[in-house]
C-alpha positions in Angstrom: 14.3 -27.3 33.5 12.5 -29.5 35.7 9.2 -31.2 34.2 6.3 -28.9 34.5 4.0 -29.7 37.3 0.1 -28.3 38.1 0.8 -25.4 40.8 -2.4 -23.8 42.4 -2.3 -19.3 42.2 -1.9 -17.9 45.4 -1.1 -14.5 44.8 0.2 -12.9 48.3 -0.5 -16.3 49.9 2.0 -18.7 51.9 3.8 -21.0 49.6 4.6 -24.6 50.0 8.9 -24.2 50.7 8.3 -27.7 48.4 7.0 -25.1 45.4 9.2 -22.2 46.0 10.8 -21.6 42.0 14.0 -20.9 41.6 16.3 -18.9 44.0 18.8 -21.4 44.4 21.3 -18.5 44.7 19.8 -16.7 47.2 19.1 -19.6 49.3 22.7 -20.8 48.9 23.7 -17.7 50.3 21.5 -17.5 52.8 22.7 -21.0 54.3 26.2 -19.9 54.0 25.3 -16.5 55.9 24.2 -18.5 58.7 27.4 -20.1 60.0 29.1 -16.4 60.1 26.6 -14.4 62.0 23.5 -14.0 59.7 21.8 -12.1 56.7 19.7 -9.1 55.9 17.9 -10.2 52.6 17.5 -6.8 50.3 14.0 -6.8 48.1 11.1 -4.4 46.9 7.8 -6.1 47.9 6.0 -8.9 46.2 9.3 -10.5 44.9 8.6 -13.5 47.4 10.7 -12.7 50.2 8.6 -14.6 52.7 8.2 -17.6 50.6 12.1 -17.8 50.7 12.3 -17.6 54.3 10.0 -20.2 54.4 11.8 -22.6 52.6 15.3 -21.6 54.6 13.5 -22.1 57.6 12.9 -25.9 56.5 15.9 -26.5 55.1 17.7 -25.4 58.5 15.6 -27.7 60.4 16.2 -30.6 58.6 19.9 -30.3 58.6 19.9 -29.6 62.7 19.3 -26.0 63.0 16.7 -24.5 65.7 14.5 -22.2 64.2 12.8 -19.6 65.8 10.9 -17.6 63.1 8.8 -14.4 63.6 6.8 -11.9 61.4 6.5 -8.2 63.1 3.9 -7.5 60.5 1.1 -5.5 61.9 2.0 -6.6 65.2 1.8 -4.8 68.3 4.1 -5.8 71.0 1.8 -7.2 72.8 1.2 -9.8 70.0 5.1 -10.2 69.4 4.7 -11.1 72.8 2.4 -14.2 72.4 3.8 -15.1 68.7 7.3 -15.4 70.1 6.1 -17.4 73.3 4.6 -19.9 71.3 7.7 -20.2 69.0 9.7 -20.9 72.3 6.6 -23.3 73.4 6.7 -24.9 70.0 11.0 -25.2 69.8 12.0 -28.8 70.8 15.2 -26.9 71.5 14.1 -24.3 73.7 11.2 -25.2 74.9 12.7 -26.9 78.1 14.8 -24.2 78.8 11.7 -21.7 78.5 10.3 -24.2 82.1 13.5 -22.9 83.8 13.0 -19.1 83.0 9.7 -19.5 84.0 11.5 -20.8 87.4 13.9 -17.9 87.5 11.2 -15.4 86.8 9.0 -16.5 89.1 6.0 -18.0 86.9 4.5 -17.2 83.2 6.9 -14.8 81.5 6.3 -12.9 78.5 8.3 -10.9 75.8 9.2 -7.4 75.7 11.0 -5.3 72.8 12.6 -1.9 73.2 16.0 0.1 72.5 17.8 -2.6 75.3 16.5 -5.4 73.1 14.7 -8.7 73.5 14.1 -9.8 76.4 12.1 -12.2 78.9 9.8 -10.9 81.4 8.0 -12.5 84.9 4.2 -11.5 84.3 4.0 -10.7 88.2 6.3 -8.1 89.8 8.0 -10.4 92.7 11.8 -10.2 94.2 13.3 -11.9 90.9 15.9 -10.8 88.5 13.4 -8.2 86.7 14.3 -9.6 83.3 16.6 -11.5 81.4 18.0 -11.0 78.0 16.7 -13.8 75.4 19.7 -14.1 73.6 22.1 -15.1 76.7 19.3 -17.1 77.9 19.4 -19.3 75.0 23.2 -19.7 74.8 22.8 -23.0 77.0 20.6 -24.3 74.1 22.8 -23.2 71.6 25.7 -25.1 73.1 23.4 -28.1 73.3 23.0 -28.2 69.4 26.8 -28.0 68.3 27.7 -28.1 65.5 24.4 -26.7 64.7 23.4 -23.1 65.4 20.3 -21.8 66.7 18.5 -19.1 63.8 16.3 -16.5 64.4 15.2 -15.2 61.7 12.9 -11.8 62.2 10.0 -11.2 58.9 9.6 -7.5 58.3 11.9 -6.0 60.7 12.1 -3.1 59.9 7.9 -2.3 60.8 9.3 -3.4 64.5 12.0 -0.8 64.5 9.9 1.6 63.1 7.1 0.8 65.8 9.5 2.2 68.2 10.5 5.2 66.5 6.9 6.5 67.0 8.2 6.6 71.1 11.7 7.7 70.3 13.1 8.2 67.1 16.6 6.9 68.3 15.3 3.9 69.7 15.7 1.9 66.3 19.5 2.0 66.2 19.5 1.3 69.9 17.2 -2.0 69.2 19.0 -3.1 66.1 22.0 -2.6 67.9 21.4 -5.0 70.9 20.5 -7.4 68.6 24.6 -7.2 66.8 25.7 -7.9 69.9 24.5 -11.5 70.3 25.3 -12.6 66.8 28.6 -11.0 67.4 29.4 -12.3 70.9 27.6 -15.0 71.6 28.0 -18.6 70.2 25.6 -20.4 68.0 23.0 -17.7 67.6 22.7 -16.5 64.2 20.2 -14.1 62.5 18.1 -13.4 59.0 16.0 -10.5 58.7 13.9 -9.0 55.9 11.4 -5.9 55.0 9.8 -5.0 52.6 10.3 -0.8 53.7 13.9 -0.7 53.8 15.7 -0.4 57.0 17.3 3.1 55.7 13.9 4.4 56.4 14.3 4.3 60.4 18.3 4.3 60.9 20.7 7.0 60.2 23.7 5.0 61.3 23.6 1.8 59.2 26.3 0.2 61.6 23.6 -1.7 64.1 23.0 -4.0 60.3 26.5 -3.5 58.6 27.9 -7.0 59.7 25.3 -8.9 58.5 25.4 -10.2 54.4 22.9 -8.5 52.3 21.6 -10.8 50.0 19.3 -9.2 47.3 15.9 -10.8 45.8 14.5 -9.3 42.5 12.7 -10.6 39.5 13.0 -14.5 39.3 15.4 -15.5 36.3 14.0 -15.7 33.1 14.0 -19.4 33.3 12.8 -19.8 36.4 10.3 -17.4 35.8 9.0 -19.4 32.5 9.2 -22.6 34.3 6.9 -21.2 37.1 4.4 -19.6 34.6 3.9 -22.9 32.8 3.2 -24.7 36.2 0.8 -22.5 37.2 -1.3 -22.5 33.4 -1.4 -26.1 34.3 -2.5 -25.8 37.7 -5.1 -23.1 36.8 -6.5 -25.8 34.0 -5.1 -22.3 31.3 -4.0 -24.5 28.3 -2.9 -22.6 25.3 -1.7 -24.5 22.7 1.4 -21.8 22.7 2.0 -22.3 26.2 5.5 -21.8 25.3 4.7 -18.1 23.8 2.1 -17.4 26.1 4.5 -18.2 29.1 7.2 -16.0 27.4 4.6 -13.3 27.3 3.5 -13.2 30.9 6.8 -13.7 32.1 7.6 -10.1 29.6 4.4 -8.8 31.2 5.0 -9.1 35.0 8.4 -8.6 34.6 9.2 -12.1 36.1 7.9 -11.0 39.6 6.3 -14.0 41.0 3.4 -12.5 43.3 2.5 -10.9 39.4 2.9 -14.0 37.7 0.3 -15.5 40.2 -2.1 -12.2 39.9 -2.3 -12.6 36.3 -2.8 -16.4 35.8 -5.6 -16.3 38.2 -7.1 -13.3 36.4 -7.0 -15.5 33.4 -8.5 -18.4 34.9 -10.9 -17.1 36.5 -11.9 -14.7 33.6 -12.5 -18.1 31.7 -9.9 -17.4 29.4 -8.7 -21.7 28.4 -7.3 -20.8 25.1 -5.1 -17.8 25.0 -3.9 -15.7 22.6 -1.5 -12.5 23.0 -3.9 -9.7 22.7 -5.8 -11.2 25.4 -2.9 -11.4 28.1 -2.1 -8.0 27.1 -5.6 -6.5 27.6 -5.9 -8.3 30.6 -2.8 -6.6 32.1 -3.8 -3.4 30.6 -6.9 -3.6 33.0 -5.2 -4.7 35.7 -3.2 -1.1 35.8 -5.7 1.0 35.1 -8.1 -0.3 37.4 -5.0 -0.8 39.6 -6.1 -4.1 40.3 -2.4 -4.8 41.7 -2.7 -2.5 44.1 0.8 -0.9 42.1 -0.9 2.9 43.0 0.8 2.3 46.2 4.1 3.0 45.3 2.2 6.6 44.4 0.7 6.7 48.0 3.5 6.1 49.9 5.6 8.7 48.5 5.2 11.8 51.1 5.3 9.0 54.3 8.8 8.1 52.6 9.9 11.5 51.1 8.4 13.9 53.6 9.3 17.6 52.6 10.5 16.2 49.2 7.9 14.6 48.2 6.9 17.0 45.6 9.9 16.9 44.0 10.2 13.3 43.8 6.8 12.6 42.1 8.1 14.9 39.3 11.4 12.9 39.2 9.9 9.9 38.8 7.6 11.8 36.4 10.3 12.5 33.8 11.7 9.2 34.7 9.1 7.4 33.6 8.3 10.0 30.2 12.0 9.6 29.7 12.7 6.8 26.6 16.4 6.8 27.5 18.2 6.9 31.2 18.6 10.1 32.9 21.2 11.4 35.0 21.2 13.3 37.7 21.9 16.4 36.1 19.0 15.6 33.4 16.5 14.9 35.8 17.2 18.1 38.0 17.0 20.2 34.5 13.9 18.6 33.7 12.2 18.9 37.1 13.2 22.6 37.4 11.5 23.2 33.6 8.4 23.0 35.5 9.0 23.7 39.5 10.9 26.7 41.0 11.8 25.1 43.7 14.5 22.7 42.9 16.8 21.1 45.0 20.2 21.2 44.3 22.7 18.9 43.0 23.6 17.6 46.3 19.5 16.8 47.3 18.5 15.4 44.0 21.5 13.1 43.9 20.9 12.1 47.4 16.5 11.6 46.0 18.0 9.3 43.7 20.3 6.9 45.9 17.3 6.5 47.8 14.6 5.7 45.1 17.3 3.3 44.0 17.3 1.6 47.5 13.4 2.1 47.1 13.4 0.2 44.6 12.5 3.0 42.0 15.2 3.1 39.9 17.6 1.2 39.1 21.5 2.4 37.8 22.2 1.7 34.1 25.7 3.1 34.3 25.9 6.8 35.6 22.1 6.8 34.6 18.7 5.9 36.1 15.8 4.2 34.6 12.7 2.7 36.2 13.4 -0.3 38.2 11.0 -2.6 35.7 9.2 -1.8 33.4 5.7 -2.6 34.9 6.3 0.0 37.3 6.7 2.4 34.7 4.0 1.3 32.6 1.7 1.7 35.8 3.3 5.4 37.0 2.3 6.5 33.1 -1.0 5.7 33.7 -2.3 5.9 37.6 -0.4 9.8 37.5 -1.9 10.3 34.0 -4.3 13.7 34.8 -8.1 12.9 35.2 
């Protein structure tokens, strides 16, 4: 372990790549993934997802890579419009070649997303090709960067793709598709993208995504996890004289999830708390859920958007999931849900509910059983559906 360092809290924040904690694997991977097309990175939210693009997005550059990185978060199109203009404005690569689309356009050109894909658009109507594709434009920048490869690499994709599914609801295959075809055909463009909602919400086919590695990010090692704890006590000026225990505790607490591990150091700080002992972390967390400080009663909330007509039936799922001190399996769970509901699905339907809690990040399988995918989760579901 490297020596411990002062790290500031910044819960949900942008991380310094220089003081991203662990994840050599994933970031190994990730690099590798590049030179063969790409990578869709696989991850409930808060696991630090965004801080790990950040620090592949420096590494690439500093080997030879162009970069062009964009967050569809709570954008409209009109905004992924401007952001990725100013990416091609700010690309020493590209930004040359974005003068001569300009020229072919006839003047200012901006960016438009739909089922055909990316593309480059003149901002006056004039006898001009009407648009050109932004992949096959930037081949002639790709070329110019052999043996390098030129990465786009697309934050929250999947709230893009679901953007246009409130138009068409085929449109997010046909988007996801146009953008294979580049990685696939063209040379030197690769392609990285991440979500927090998991792209089986808005595709039925999985094909358009199939080629690219998915790389999953959970729960920092235990390790890792300690190592970051520590750093952050330090940083926060939190100095128990058991920092090792009081690490180990945290670290138990959050469940090694790194945007937790930040809530609950900063909670400490600035609750005063210098000199820790183990009841305190533990009442401290304790709070935190049932005041659902952590926002975790979102995970509640979200259920009917994800579930639709089974929503029902999943919240008692997850119910007897959680009561449950053992794994259940399918079977199990459907016997216990229809104890108290007459309408039950199936076995087909309830095995199906379960495959996609599990890719919900839910549940996770403990051999042909299902338990709650951490524990926090399932210490928060006991108490935020706990009857007023």
């Amino acid at each position: 372990m490297p020596s411990i360092r002062p790290m500031v809290t910044n819960p949900g924040g942008v991380v310094d790549p220089d003081d991203l904690v662990g994840r050599e694997r994933e970031l190994a991977r990730l690099l590798k993934s590049v030179n063969t097309g790409g990578a869709k990175l696989l991850g409930d939210r808060r696991m630090g997802k965004t801080s790990l693009l950040n620090r592949l997005a420096k590494d690439l550059r500093a080997v030879g890579h162009g970069v062009i990185r964009i967050s569809a978060e709570a954008t409209d199109a009109e905004q992924f419009s401007r952001e990725m203009i100013a990416e091609l404005q700010g690309s020493p690569h590209l930004n040359g070649h974005l003068a001569r689309w300009k020229g072919q356009l006839g003047g200012e050109v901006k960016v438009a997303i739909g089922p055909a894909g990316i593309v480059l658009k003149g901002m006056v109507a004039r006898d001009r090709p009407p648009v050109i594709d932004l992949f096959h434009a930037c081949v002639a920048a790709a070329a110019e960067l052999r043996p390098y490869r030129l990465v786009f690499i697309f934050d929250e994709i999947t709230a893009l793709a679901a953007k246009l599914a409130e138009a068409d609801p085929a449109a997010p295959e046909d988007f996801l598709r146009s953008l294979r075809v580049p990685r696939q055909q063209l040379d030197g463009i690769s392609m990285v993208m991440a979500g927090s909602v998991g792209l089986h919400h808005v595709l039925v086919d999985k094909s358009p995504v199939n080629d690219l590695d998915g790389i999953r990010v959970g729960p920092l090692a235990p390790d890792d996890a300690l190592y970051l704890t520590r750093c952050l006590l330090r940083g926060a000026a939190v100095a128990p004289d058991n920092e090792q225990a009081i690490g180990e505790l945290i670290v138990e607490q959050t469940c090694a999830i790194p945007f937790y591990i930040h809530k609950l150091v900063q909670e400490l700080s600035d609750r005063g708390m210098r000199h820790l002992d183990t009841r305190q972390v533990v009442e401290v967390v304790d709070d935190a859920i049932r005041e659902d400080l952590w926002e975790i009663r979102h995970y509640i909330d979200r259920i009917p958007d994800y579930y639709k007509q089974h929503a029902e039936t999943v919240l008692l799922m997850l119910d007897e999931y959680a009561a449950a001190s053992e794994p259940l399996t399918v079977e199990e769970v459907r016997m216990r849900v229809a104890a108290q509901s007459t309408d039950v699905p199936n076995r087909n339907t309830v095995l199906s509910l379960v495959m996609r809690l599990e890719d919900d990040h839910y549940l996770t399988r403990v051999g042909r059983a299902d338990r709650f995918a951490t524990s926090l989760l399932r210490r928060a579901w006991l108490e935020l559906r706990r009857p007023e």
